[in-house]
N, C-alpha and C positions, 0 to 999 in steps of 0.2 A: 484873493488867493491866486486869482491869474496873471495878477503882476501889473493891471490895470482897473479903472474903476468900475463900476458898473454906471451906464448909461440912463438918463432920465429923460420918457421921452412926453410928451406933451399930452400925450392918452393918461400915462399914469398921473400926471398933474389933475386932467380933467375931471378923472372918476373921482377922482378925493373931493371936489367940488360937487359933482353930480350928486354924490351920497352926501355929502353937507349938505344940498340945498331938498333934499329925499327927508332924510329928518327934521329939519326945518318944517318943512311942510306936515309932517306926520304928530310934531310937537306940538304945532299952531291947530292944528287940526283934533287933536285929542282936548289941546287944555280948551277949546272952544266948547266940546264937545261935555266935558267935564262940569267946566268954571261957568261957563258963558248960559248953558240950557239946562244947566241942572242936574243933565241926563248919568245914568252910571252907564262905566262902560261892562260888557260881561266880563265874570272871572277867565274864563279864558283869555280874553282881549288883553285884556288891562296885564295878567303874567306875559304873554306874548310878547307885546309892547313894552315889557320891563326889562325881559329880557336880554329885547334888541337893545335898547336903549346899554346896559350895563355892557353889554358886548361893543358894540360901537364907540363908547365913552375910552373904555380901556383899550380897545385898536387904534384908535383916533389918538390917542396921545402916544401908542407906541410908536406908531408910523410916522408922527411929527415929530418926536425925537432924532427918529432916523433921518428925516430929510433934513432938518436943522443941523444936525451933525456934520451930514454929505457938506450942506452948503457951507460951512465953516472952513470944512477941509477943502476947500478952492478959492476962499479968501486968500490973498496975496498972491498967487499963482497967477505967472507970464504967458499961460497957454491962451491958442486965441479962443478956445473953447467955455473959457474958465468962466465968461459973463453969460454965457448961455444956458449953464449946467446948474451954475448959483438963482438964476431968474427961476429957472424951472423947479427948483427945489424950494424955493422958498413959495410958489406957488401952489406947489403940491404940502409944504405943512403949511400952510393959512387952509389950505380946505381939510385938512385932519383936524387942525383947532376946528373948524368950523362943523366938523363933525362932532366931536366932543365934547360942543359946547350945546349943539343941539340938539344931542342922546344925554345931557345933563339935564336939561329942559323940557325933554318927550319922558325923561326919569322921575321927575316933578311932578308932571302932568297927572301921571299914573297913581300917584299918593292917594290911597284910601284916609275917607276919613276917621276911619276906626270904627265902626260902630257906637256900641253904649260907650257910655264914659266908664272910666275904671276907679276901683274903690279905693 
């Protein structure tokens, strides 16, 4: 709207990665905790952990639209900026995918097994 783009600066790349590699970790660590020992997690935990997981899934791929978009629109663009702006953009949606994929995976983890079986 100001007649220029908005700027990407290499914090907001990072954090997209920080929180990718936060759920990774939270995922690996649940389905261990699940799969690996047996153990249940409490009802609380396990809604908690659903919930991050569906929230993060669906930010994570809106924000990596967004930055995918950005970096599109500086494709073929003479500015000396335009390699700088597409680098950073594309780096900050690889960590939204990377969030997305690992709040799809911490979302997995969390699957009850049902109880009894059903008639």
């Amino acid at each position: 709207l100001a007649g220029r783009p908005p700027l990407i600066s290499w914090s907001q790349a990072l954090a997209l990665v920080l929180v990718a590699v936060i759920m990774t970790f939270l995922a690996w660590h649940t389905w261990q905790t699940v799969q690996v020992r047996g153990e249940r997690l409490e009802p609380h935990q396990a809604v908690n952990r659903l919930v991050l997981a569906r929230a993060c899934a669906l930010s994570g791929a809106l924000i990596g639209a967004g930055y995918v978009g950005y970096a599109v629109s500086w494709l073929g663009d003479e500015s000396q900026y335009a390699e700088r702006w597409v680098l950073r953009a594309v780096v900050a949606a690889a960590g939204a995918a990377g969030t997305t994929l690992a709040s799809l995976a911490l979302e997995h983890a969390c699957r009850a097994d049902g109880g009894a079986p059903r008639p």
